[in-house]
mmCIF file of the N, C-alpha and C atoms, coordinates in Angstrom:
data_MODEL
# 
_entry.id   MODEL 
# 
loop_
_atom_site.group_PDB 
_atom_site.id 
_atom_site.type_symbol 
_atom_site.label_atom_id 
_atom_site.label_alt_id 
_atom_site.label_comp_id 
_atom_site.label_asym_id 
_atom_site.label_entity_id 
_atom_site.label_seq_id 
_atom_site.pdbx_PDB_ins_code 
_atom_site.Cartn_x 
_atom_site.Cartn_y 
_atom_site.Cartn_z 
_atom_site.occupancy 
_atom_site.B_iso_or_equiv 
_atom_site.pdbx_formal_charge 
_atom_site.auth_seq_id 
_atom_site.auth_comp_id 
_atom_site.auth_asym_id 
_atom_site.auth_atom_id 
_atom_site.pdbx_PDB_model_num 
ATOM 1   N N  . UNK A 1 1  ? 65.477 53.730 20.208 1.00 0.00 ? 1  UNK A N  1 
ATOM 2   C CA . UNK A 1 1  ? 65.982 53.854 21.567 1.00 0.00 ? 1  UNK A CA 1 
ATOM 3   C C  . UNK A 1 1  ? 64.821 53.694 22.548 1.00 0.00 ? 1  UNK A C  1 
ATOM 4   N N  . UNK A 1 2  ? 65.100 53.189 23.874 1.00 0.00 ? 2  UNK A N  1 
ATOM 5   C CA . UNK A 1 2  ? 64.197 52.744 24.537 1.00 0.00 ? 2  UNK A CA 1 
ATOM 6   C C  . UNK A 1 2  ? 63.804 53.996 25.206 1.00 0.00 ? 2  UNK A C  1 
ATOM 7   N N  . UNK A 1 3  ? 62.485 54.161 25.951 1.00 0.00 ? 3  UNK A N  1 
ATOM 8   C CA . UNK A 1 3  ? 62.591 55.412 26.609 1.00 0.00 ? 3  UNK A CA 1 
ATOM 9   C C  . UNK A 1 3  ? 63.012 55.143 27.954 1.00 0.00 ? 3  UNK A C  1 
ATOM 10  N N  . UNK A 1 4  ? 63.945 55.799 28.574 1.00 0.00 ? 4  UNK A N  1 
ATOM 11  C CA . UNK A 1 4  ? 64.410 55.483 30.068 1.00 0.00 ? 4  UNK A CA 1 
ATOM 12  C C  . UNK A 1 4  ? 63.958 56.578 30.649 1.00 0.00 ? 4  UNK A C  1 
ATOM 13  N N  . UNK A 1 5  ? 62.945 57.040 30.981 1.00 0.00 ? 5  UNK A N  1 
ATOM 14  C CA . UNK A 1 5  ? 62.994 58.135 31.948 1.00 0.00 ? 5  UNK A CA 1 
ATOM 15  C C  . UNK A 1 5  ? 62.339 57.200 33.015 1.00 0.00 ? 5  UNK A C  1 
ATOM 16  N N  . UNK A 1 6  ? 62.626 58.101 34.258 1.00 0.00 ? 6  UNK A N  1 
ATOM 17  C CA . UNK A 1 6  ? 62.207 57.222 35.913 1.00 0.00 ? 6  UNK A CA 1 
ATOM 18  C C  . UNK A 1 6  ? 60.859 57.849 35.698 1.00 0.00 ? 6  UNK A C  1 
ATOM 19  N N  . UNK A 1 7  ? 60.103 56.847 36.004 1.00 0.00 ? 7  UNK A N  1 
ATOM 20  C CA . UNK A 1 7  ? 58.848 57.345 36.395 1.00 0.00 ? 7  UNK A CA 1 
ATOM 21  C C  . UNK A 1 7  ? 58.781 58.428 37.825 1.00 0.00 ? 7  UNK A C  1 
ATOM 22  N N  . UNK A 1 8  ? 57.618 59.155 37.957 1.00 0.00 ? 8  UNK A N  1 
ATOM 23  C CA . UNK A 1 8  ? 57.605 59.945 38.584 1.00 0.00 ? 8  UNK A CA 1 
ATOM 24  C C  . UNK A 1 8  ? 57.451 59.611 40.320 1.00 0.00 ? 8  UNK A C  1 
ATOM 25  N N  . UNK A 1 9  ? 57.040 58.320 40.032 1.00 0.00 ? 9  UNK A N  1 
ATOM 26  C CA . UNK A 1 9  ? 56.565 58.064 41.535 1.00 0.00 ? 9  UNK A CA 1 
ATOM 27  C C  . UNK A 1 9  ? 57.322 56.519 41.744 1.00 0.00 ? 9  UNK A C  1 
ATOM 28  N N  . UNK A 1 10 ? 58.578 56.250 41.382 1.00 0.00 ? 10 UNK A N  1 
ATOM 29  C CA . UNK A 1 10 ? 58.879 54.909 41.616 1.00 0.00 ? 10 UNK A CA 1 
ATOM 30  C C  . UNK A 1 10 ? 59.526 55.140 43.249 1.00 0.00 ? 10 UNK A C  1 
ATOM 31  N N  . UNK A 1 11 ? 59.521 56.059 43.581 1.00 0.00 ? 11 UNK A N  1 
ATOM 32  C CA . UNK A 1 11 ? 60.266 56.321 45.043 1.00 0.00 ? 11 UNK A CA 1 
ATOM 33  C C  . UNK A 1 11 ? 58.849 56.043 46.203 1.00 0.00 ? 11 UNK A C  1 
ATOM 34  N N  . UNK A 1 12 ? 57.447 56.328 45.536 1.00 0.00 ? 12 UNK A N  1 
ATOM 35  C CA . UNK A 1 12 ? 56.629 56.441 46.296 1.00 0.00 ? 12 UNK A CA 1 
ATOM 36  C C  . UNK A 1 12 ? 55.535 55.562 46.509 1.00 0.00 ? 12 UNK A C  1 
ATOM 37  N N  . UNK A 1 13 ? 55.156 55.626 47.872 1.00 0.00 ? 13 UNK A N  1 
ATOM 38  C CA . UNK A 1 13 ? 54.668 54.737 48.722 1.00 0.00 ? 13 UNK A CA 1 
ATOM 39  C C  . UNK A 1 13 ? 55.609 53.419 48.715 1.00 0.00 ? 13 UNK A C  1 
ATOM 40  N N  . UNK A 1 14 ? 56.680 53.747 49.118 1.00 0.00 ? 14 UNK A N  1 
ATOM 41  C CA . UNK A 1 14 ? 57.622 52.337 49.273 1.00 0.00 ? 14 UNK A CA 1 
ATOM 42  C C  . UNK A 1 14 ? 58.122 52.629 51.045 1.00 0.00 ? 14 UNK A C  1 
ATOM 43  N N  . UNK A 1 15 ? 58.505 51.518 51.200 1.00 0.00 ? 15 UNK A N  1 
ATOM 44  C CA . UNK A 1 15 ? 59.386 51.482 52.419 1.00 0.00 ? 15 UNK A CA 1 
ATOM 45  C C  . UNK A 1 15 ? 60.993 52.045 51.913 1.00 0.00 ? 15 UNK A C  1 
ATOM 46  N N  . UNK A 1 16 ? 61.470 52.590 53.480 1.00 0.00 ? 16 UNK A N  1 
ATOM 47  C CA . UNK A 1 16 ? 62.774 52.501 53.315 1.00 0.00 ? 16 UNK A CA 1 
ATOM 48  C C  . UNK A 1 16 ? 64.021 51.415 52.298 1.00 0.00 ? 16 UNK A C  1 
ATOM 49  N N  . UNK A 1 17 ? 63.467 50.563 52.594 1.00 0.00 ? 17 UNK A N  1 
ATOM 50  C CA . UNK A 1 17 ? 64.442 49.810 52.022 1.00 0.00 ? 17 UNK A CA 1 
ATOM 51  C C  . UNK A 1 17 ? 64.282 49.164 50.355 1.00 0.00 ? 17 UNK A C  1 
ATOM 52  N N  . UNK A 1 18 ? 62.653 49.407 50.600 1.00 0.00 ? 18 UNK A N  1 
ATOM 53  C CA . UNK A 1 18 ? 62.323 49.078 48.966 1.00 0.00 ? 18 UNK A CA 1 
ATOM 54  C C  . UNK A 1 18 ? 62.910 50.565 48.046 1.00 0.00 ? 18 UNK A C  1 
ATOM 55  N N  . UNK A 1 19 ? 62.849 51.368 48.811 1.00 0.00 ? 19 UNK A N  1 
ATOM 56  C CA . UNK A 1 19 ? 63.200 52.656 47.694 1.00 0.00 ? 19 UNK A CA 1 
ATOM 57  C C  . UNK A 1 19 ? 64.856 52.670 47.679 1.00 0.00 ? 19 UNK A C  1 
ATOM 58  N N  . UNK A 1 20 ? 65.769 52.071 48.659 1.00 0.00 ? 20 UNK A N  1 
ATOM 59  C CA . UNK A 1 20 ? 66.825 52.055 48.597 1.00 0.00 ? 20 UNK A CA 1 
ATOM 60  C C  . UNK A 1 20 ? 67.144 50.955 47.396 1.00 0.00 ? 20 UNK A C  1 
ATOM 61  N N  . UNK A 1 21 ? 66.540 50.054 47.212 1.00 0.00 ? 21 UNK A N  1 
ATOM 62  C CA . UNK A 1 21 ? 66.430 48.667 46.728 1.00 0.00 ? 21 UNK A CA 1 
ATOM 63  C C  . UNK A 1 21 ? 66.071 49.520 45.227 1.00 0.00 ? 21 UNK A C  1 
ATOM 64  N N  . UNK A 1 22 ? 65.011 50.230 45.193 1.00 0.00 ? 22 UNK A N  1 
ATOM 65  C CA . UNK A 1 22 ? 64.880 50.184 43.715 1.00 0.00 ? 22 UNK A CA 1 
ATOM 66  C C  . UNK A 1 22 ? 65.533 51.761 42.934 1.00 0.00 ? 22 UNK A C  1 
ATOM 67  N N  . UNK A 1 23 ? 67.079 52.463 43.945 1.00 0.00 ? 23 UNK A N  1 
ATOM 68  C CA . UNK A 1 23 ? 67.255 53.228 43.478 1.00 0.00 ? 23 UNK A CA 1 
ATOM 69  C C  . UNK A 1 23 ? 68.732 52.766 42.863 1.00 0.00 ? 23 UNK A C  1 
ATOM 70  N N  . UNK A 1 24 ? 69.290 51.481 44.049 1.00 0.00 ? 24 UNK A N  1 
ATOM 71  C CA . UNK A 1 24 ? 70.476 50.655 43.686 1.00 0.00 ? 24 UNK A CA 1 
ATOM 72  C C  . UNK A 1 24 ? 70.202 49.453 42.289 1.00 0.00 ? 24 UNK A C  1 
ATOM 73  N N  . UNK A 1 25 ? 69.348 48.847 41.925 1.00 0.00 ? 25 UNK A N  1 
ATOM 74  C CA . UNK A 1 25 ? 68.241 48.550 40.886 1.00 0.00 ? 25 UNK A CA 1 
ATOM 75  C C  . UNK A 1 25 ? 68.962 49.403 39.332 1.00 0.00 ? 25 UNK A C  1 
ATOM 76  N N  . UNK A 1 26 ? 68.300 50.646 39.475 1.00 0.00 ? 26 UNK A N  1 
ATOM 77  C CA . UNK A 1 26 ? 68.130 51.893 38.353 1.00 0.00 ? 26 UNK A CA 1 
ATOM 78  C C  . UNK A 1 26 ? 69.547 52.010 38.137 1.00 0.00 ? 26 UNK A C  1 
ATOM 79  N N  . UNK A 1 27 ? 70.568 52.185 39.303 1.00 0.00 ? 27 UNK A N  1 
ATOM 80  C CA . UNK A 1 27 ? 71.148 52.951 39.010 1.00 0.00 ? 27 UNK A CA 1 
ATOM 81  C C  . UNK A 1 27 ? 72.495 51.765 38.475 1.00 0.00 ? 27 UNK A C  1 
ATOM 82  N N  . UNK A 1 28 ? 72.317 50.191 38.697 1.00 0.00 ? 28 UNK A N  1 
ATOM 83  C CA . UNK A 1 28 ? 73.454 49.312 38.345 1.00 0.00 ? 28 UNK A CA 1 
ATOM 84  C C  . UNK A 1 28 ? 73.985 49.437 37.430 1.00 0.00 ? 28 UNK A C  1 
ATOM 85  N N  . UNK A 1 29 ? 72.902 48.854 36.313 1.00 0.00 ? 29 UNK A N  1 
ATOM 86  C CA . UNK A 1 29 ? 73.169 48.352 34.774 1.00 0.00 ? 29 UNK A CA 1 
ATOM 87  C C  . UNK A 1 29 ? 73.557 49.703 34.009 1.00 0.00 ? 29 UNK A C  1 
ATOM 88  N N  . UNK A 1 30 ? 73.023 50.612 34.322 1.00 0.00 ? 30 UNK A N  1 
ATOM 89  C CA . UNK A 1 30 ? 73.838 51.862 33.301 1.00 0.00 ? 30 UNK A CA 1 
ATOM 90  C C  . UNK A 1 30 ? 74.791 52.278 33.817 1.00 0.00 ? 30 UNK A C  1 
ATOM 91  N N  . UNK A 1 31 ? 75.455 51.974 35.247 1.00 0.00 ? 31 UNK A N  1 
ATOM 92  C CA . UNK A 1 31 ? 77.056 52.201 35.428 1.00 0.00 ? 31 UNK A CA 1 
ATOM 93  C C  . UNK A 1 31 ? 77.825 51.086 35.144 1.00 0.00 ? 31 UNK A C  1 
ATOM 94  N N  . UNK A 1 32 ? 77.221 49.722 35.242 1.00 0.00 ? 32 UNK A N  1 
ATOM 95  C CA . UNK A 1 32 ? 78.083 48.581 34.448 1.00 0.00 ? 32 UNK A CA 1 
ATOM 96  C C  . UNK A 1 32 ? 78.090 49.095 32.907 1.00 0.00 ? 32 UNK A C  1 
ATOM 97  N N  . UNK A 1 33 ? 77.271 49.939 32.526 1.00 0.00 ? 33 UNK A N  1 
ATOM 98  C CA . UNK A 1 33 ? 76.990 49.972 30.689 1.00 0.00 ? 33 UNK A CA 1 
ATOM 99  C C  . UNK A 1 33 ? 78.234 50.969 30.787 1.00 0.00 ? 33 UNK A C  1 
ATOM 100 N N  . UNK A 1 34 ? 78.723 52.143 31.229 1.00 0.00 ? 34 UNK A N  1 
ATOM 101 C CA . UNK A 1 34 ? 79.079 52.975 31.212 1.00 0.00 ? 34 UNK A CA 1 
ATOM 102 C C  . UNK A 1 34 ? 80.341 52.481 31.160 1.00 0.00 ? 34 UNK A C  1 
ATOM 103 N N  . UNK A 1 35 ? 81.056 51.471 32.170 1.00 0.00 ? 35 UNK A N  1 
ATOM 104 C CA . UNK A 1 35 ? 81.992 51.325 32.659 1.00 0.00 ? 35 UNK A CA 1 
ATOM 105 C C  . UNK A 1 35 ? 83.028 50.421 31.780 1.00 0.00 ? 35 UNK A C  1 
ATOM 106 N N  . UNK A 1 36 ? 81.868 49.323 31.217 1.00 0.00 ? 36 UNK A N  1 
ATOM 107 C CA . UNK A 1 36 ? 82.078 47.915 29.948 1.00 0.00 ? 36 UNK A CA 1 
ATOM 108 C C  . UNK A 1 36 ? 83.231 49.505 28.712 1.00 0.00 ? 36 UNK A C  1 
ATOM 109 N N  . UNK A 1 37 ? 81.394 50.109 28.106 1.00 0.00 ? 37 UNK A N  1 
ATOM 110 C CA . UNK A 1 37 ? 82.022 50.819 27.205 1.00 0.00 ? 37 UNK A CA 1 
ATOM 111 C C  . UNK A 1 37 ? 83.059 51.532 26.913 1.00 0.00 ? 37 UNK A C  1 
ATOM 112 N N  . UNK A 1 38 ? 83.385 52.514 28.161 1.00 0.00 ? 38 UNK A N  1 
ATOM 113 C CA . UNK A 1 38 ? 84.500 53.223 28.441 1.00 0.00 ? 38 UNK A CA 1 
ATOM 114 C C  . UNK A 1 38 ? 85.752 52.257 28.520 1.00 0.00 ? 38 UNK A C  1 
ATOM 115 N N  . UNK A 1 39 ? 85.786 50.981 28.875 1.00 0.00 ? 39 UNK A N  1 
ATOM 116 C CA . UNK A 1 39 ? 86.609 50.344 28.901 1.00 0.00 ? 39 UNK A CA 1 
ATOM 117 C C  . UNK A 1 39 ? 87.457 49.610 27.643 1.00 0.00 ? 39 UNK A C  1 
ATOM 118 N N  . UNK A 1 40 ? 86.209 49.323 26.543 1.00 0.00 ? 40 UNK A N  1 
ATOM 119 C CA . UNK A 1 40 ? 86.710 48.792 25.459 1.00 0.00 ? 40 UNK A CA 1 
ATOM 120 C C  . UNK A 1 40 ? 86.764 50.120 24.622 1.00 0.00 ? 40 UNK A C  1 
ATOM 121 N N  . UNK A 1 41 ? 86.671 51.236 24.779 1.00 0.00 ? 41 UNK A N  1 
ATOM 122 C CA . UNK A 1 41 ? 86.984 52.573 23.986 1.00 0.00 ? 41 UNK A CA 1 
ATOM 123 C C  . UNK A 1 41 ? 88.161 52.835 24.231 1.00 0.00 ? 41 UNK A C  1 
ATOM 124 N N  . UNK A 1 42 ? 89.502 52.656 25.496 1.00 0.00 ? 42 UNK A N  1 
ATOM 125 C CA . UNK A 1 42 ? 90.219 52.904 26.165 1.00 0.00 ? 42 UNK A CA 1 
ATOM 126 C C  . UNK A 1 42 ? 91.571 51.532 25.580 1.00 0.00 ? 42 UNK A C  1 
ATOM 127 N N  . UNK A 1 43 ? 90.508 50.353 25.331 1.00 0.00 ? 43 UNK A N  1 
ATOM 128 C CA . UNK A 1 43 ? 91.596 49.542 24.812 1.00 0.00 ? 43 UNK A CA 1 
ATOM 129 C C  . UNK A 1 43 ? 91.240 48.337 23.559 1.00 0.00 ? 43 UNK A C  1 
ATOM 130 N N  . UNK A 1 44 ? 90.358 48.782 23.209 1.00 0.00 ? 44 UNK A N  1 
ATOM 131 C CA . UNK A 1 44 ? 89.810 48.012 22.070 1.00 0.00 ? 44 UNK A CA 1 
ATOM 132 C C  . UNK A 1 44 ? 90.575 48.860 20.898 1.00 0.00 ? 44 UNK A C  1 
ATOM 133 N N  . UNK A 1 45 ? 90.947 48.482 19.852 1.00 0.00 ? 45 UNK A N  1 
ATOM 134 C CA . UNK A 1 45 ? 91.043 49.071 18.227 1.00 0.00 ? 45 UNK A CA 1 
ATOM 135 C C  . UNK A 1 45 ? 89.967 48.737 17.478 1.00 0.00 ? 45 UNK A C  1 
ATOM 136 N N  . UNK A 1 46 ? 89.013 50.321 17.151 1.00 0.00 ? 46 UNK A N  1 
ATOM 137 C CA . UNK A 1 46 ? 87.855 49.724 15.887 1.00 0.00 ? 46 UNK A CA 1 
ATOM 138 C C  . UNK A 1 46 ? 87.626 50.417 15.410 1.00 0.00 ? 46 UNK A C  1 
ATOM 139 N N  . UNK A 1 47 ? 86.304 50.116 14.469 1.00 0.00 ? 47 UNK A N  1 
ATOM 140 C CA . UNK A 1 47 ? 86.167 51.805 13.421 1.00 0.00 ? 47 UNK A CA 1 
ATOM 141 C C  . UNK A 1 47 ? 85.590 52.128 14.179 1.00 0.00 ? 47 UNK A C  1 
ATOM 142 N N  . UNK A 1 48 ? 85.536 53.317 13.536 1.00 0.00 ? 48 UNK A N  1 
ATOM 143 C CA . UNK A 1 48 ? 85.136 54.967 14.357 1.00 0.00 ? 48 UNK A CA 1 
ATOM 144 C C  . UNK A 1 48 ? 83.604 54.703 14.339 1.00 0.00 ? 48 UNK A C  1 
ATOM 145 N N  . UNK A 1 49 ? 82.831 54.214 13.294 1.00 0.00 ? 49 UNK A N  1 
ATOM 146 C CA . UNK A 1 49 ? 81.517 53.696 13.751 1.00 0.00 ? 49 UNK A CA 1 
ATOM 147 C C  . UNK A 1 49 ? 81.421 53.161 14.825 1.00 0.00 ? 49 UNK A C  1 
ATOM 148 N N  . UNK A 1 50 ? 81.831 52.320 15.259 1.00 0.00 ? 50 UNK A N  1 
ATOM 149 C CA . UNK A 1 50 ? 81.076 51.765 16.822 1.00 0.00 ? 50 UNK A CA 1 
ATOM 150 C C  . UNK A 1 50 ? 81.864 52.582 17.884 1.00 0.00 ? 50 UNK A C  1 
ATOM 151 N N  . UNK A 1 51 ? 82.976 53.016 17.313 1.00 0.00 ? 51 UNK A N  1 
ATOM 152 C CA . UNK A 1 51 ? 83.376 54.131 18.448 1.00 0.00 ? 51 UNK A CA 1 
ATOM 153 C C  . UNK A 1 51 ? 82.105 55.237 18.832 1.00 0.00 ? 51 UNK A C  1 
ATOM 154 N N  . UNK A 1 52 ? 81.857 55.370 17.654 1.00 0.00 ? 52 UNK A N  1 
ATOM 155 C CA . UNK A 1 52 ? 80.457 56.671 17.984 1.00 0.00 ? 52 UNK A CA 1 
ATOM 156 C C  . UNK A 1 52 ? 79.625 56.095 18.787 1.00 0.00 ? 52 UNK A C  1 
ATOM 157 N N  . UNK A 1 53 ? 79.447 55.016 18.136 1.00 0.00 ? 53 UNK A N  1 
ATOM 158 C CA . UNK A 1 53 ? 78.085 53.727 18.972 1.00 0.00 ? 53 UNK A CA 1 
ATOM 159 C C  . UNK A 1 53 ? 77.790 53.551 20.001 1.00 0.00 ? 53 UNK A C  1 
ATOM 160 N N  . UNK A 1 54 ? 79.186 53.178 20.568 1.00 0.00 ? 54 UNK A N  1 
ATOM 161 C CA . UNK A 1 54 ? 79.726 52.915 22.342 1.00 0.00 ? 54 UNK A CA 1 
ATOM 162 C C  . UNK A 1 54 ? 79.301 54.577 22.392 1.00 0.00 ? 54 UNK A C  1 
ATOM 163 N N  . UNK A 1 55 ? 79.721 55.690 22.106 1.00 0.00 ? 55 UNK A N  1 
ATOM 164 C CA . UNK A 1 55 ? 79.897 56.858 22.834 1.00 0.00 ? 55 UNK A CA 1 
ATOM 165 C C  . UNK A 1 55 ? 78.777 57.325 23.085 1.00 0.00 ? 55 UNK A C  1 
ATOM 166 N N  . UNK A 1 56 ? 77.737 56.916 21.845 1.00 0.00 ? 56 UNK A N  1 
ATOM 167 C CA . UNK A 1 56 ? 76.242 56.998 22.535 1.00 0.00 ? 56 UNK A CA 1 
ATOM 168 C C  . UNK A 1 56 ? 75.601 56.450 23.401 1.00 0.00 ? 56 UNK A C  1 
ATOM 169 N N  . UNK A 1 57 ? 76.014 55.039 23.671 1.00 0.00 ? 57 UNK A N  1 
ATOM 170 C CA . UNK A 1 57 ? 75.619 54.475 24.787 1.00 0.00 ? 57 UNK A CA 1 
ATOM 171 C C  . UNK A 1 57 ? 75.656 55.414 25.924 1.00 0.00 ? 57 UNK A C  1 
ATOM 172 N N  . UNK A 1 58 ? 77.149 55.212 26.252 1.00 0.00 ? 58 UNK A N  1 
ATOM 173 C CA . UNK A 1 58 ? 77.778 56.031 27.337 1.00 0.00 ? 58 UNK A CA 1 
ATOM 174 C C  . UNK A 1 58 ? 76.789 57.585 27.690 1.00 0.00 ? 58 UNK A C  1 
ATOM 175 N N  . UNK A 1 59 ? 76.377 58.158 27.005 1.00 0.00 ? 59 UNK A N  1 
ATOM 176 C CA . UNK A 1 59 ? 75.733 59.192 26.837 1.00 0.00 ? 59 UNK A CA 1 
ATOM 177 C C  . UNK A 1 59 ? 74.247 58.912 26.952 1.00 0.00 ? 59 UNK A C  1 
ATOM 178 N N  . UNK A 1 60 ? 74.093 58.228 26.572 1.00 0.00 ? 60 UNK A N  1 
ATOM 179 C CA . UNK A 1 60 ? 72.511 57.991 26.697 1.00 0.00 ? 60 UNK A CA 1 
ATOM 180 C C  . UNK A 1 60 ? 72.564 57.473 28.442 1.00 0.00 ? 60 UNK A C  1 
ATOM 181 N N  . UNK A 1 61 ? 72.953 56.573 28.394 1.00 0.00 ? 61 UNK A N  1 
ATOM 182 C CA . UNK A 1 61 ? 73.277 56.135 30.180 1.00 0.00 ? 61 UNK A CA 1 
ATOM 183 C C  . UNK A 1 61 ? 73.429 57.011 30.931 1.00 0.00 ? 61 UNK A C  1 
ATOM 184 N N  . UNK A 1 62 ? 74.241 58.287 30.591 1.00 0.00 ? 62 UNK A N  1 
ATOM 185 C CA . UNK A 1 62 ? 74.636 59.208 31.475 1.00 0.00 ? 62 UNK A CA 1 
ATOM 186 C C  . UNK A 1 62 ? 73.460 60.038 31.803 1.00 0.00 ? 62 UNK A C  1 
ATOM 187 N N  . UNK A 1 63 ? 72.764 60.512 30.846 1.00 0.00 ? 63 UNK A N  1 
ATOM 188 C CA . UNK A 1 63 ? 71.019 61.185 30.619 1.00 0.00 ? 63 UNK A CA 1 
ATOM 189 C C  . UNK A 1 63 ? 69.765 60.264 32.084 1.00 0.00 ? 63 UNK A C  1 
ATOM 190 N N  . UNK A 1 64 ? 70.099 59.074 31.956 1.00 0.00 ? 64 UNK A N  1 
ATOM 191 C CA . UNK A 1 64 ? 69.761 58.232 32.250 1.00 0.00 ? 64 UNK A CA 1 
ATOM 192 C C  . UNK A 1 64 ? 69.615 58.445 33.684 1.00 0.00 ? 64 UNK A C  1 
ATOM 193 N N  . UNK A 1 65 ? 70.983 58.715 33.614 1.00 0.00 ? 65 UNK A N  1 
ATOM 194 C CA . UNK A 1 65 ? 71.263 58.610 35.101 1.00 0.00 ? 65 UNK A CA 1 
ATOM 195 C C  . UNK A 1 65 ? 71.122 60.013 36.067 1.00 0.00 ? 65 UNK A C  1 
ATOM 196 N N  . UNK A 1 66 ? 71.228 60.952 34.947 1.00 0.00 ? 66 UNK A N  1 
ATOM 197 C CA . UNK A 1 66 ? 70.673 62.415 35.606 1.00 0.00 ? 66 UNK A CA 1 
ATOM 198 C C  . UNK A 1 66 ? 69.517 62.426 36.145 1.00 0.00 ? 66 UNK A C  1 
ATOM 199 N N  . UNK A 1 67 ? 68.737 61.537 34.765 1.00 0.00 ? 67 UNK A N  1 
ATOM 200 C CA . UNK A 1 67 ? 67.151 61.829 35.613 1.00 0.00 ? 67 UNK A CA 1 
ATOM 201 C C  . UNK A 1 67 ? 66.601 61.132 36.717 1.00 0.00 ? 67 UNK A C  1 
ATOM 202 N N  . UNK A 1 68 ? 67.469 59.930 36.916 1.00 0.00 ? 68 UNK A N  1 
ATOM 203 C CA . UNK A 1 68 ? 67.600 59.175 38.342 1.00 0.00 ? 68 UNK A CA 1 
ATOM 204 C C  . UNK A 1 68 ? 67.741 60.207 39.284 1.00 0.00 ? 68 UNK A C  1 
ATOM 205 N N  . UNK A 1 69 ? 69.011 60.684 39.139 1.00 0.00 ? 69 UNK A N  1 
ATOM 206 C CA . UNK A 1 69 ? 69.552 61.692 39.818 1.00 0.00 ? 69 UNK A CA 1 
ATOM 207 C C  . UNK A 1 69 ? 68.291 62.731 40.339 1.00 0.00 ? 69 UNK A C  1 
ATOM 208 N N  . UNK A 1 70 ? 67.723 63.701 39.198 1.00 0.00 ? 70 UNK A N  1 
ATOM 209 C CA . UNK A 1 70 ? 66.564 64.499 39.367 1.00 0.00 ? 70 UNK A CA 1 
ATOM 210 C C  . UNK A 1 70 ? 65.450 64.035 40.260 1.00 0.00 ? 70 UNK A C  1 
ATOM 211 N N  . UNK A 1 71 ? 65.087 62.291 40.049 1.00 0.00 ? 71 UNK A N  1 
ATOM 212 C CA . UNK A 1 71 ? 64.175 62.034 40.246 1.00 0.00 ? 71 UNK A CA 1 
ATOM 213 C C  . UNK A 1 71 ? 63.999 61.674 41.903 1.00 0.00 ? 71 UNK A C  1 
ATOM 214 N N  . UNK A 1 72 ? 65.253 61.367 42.389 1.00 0.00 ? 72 UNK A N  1 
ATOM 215 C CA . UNK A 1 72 ? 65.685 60.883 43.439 1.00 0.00 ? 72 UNK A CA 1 
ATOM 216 C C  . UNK A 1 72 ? 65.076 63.180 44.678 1.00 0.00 ? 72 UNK A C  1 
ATOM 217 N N  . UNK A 1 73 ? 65.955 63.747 43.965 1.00 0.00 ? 73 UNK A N  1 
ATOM 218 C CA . UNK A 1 73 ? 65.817 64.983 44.566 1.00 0.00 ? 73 UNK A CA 1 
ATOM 219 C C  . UNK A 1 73 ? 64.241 65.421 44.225 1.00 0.00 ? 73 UNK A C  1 
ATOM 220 N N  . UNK A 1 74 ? 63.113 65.624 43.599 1.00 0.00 ? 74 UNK A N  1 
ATOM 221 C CA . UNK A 1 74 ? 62.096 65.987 43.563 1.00 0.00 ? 74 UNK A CA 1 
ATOM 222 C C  . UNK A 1 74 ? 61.518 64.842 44.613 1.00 0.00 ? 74 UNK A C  1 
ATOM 223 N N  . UNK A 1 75 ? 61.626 63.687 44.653 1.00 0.00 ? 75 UNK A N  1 
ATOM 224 C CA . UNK A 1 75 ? 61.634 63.146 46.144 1.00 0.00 ? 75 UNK A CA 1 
ATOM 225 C C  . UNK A 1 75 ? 61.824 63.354 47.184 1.00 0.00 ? 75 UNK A C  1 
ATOM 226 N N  . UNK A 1 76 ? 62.822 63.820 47.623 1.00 0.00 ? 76 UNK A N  1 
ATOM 227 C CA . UNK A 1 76 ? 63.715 64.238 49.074 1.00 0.00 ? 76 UNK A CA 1 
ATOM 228 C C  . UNK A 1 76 ? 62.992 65.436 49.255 1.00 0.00 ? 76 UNK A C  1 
ATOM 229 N N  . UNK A 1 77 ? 62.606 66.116 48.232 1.00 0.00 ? 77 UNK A N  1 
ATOM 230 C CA . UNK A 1 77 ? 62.398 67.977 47.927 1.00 0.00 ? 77 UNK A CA 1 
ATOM 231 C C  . UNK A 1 77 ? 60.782 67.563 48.753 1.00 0.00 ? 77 UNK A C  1 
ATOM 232 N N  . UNK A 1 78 ? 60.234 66.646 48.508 1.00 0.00 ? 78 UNK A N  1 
ATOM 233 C CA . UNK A 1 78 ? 58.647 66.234 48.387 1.00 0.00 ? 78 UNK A CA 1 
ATOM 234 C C  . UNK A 1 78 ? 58.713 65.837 50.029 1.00 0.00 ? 78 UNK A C  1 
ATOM 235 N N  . UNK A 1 79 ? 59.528 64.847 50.582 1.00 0.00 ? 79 UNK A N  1 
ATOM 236 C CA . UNK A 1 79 ? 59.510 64.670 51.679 1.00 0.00 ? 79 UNK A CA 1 
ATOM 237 C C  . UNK A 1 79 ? 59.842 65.758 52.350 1.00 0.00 ? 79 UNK A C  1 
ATOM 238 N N  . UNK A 1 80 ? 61.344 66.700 52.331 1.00 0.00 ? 80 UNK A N  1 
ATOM 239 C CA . UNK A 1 80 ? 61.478 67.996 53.264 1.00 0.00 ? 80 UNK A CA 1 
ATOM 240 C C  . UNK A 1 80 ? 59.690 68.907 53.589 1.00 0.00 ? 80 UNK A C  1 
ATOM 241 N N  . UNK A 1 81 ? 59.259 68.977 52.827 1.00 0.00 ? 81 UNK A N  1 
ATOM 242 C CA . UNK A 1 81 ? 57.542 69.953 52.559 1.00 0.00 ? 81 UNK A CA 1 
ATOM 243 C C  . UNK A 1 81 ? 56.585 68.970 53.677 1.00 0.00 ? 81 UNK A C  1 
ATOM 244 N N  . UNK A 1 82 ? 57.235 67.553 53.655 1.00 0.00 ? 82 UNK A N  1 
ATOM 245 C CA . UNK A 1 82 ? 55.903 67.315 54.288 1.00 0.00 ? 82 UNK A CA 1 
ATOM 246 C C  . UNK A 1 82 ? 56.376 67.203 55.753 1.00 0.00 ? 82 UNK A C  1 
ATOM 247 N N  . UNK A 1 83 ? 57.306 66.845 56.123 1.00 0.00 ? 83 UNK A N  1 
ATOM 248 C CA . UNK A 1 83 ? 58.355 67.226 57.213 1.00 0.00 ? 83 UNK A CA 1 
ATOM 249 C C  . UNK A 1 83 ? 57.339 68.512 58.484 1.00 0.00 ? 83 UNK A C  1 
# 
């Protein structure tokens, strides 16, 4: 598995629009991943192996996306302090 964690500083020293740019970026492909999978789990017929498969995806993406999530707020948290 690949490691996806956000680096700690991809929010920093960017402009407005580059950090908007690289939070819409992060956050695409693992809600298209999320969305594909959930979709063929919902109407695909298969074995329960790749059922698990897909469900890890989905899960791993979701992790994924928390720490976006996290990473986005220890940002905001970083700017309010200097405020």
């Amino acid at each position: 598995m690949t490691d996806k964690r956000i680096p700690h500083d991809f929010l920093r020293n960017c402009t407005t629009s580059q950090a908007l740019f690289n939070v819409y970026h992060e956050m695409d492909r693992p809600l298209a991943s999320i969305e594909g999978y959930a979709t063929l789990l919902a109407t695909v017929d298969m074995p329960e192996e790749k059922r698990h498969e897909m469900i890890g995806e989905i899960l791993n993406n979701a992790e994924f996306l928390k720490s976006l999530s996290k990473a986005i707020n220890e940002y905001l948290q970083e700017l309010r302090t200097q405020s």
